[in-house]
N, C-alpha and C positions, 0 to 999 in steps of 0.2 A: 638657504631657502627651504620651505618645509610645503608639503602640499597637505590641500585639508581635504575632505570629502564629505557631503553630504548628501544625505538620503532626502529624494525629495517625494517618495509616494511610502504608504505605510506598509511595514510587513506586515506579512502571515506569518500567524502558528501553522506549523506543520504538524503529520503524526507521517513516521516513515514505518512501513513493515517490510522486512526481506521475507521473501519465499524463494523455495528450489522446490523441482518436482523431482519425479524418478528417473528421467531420461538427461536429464544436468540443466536443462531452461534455469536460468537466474532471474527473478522480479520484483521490482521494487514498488511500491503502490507509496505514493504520496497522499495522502488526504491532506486539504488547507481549507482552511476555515477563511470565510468570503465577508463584508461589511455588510453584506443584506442578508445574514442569516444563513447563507446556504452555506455549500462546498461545493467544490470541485475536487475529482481525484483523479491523478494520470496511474497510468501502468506501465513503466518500463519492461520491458521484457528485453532479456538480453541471453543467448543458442550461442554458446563460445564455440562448440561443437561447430557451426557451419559458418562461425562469427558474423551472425544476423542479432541487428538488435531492433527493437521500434518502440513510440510512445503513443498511448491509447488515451484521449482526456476525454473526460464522462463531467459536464459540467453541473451545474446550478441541483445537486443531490441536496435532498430536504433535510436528510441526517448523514451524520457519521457512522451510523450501522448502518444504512443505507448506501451508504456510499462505498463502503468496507464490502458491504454483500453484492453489490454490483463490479465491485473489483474480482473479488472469487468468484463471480459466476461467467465473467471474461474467461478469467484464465482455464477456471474448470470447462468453458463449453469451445473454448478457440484452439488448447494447446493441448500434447497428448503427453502424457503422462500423470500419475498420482501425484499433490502434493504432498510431501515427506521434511520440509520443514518452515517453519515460521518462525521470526523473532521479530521483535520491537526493538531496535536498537536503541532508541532514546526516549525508552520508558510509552506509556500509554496515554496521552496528553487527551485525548479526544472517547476512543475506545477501548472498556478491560480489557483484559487478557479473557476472562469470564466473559463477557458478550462477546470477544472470535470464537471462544470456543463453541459457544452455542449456536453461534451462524454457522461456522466449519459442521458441526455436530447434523444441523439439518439441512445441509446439502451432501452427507453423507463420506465426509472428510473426517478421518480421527487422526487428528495429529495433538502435539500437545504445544500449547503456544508459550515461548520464552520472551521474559523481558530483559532486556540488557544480557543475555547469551546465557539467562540460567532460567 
């Protein structure tokens, strides 16, 4: 006997970014591309330090640097420490590497942004 599986609603493209700040905060910002146009983007944030995690969704964002610059200004205005690094793990599907850095760049962030861990 064999099971089948079917997808009965459509996926999302996602765009994942990992962030760590200077105090060890781990976060993951998901941005997903929506059928009306918009996004939505969650923020995981994950303090292994006092093993507290939580998810922050910021829906119906008009853009992907919109949505990206509303995720950094969560993390930059809710949690304490610098952030110290960024990568794209599975490439930039939505936002360069060149538009984070420029958002990072005028909220006064100089980090330098990695895709695929280089």
């Amino acid at each position: 006997m064999s099971n089948t599986v079917f997808q009965t609603y459509p996926s999302n493209i996602i765009h994942d970014i990992y962030l760590r700040n200077s105090v060890g905060d781990f976060f993951n910002i998901i941005i997903s591309e929506m059928a009306n146009g918009a996004c939505n983007v969650d923020v995981i944030s994950r303090r292994p330090q006092d093993n507290i995690s939580s998810i922050n969704n910021f829906n119906n964002q008009k853009s992907y640097t919109g949505a990206f610059d509303t995720a950094i200004e969560f993390i930059k205005t809710c949690f304490k420490g610098a952030i110290t690094d960024i990568d794209n793990p599975c490439n930039t599907p939505f936002i360069s590497k060149t538009d984070q850095e420029v958002i990072l760049s005028r909220k006064g962030i100089n980090v330098t942004v990695t895709v695929n861990g280089k």
